[in-house]
C-alpha positions as CSV (number, residue, x, y, z in Angstrom):
1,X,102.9,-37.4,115.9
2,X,105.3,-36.8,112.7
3,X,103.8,-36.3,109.3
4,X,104.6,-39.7,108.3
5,X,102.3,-41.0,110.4
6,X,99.4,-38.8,110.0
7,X,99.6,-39.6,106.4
8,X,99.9,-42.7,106.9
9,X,97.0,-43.4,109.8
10,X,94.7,-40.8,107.3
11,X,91.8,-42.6,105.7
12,X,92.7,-40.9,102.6
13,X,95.6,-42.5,101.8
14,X,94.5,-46.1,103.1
15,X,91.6,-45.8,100.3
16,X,93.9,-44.9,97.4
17,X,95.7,-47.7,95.2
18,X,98.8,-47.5,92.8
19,X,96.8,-46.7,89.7
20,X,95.1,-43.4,91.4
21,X,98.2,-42.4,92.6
22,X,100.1,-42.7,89.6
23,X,97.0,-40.7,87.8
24,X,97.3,-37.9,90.5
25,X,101.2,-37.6,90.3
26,X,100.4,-37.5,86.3
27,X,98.0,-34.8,86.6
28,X,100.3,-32.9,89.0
29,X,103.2,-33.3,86.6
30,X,100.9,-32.8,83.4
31,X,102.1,-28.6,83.1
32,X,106.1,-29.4,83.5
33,X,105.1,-31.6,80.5
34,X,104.1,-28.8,78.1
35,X,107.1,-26.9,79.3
36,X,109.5,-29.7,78.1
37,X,107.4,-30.4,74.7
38,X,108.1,-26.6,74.5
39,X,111.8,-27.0,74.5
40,X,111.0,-30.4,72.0
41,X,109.7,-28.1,69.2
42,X,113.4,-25.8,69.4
43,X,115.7,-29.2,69.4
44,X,113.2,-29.9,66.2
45,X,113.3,-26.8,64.7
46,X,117.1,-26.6,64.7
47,X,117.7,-30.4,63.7
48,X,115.3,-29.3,60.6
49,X,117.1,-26.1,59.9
50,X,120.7,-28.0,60.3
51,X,119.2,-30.9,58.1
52,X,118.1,-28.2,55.4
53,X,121.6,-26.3,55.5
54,X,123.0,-29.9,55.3
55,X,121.1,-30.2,51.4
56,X,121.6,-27.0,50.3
57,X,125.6,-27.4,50.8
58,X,125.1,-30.6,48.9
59,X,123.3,-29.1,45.7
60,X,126.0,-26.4,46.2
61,X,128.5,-28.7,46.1
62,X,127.0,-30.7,43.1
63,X,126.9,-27.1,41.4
64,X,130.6,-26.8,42.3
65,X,131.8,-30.2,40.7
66,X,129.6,-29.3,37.5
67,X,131.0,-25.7,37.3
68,X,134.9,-27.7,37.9
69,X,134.1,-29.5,34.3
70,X,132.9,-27.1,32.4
71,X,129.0,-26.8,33.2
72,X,126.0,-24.7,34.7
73,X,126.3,-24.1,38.5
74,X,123.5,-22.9,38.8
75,X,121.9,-25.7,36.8
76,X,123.0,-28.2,38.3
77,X,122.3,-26.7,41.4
78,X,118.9,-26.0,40.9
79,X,118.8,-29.8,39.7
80,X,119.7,-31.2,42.6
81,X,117.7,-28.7,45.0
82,X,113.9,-29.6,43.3
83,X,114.9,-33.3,43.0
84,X,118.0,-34.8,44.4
85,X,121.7,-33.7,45.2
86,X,122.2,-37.6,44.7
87,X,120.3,-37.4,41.4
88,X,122.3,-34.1,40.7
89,X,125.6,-35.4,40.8
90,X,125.2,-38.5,39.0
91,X,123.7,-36.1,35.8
92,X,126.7,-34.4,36.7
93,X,129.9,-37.2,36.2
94,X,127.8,-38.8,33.4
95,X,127.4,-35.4,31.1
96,X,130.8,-35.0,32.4
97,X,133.3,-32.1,30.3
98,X,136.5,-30.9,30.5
99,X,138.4,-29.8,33.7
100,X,140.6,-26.5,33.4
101,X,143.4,-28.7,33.3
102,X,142.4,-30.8,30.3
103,X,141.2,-27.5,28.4
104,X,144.5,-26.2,28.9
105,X,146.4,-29.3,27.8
106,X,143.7,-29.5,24.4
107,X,144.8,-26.0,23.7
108,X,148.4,-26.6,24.1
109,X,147.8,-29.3,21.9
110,X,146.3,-27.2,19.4
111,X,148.6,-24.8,19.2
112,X,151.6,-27.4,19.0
113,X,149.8,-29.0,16.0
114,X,148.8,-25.1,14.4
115,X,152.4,-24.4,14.8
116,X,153.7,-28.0,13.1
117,X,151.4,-27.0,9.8
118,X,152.2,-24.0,9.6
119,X,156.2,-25.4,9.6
120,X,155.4,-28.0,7.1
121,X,153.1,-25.0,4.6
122,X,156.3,-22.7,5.3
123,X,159.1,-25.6,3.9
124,X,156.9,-26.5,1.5
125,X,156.4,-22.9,-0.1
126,X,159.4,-21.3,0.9
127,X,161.4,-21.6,-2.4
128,X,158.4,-20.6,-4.5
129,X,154.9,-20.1,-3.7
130,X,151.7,-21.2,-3.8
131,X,150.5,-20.7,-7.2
132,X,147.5,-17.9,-6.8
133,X,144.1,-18.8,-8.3
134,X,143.2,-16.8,-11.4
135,X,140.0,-14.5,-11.5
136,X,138.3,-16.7,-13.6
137,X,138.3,-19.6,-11.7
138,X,136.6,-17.8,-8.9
139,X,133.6,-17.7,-11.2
């Protein structure tokens, strides 16, 4: 007589329906269960930890564009960390500034014109020049 066939002759296994065996293989399976939530919590743990280094690289990056024209990185950064990168970088391009490159072209600029008046005051006064205020004038 094989195995099969004493199982299958027993009175025990004639008396048992689906449902009871689906609750015994459930109660036989319930520990391997706990092992696998177990290994749940770690893919949780690092899909939070990836998800949090995901929103600190964007409040850095929002603290990067604001530093880029001219303002606070780590105001901006702390900005977008307690409310929003999102929120962050919109303050951000709205304030707004100057790039390095446009400060450099402003002071180039500057000079250019500094250099022009003091061309023009130099023409001007370079036969005679400008007459000098008298001491009593100052008072």
């Amino acid at each position: 007589m094989t195995i099969k066939q004493a199982v299958s002759g027993s009175r025990f296994f004639n008396e048992l329906n689906p449902n009871k065996i689906a609750m015994f293989l459930l109660q036989v399976t319930e520990p391997y269960n706990s092992v696998e939530t177990g290994n749940e919590d770690w893919i949780i743990a690092l899909i939070l930890i990836g998800v949090i280094a995901f929103y600190i690289l964007l409040c850095v990056l929002v603290g990067r564009y604001a530093k880029k024209h001219s303002r606070s990185f780590w105001g901006f950064f702390l900005l977008s960390f307690f409310f929003n990168p999102l929120i962050g970088f919109i303050i951000a391009a709205i304030v707004g500034g100057e790039t390095a490159k446009q400060r450099e072209k402003r002071i180039r600029q500057e000079a250019e014109i500094r250099m022009q008046v003091e061309n023009q005051y130099r023409q001007q006064y370079a036969q005679t020049p400008p007459p000098m205020p008298s001491p009593d004038e100052n008072q």
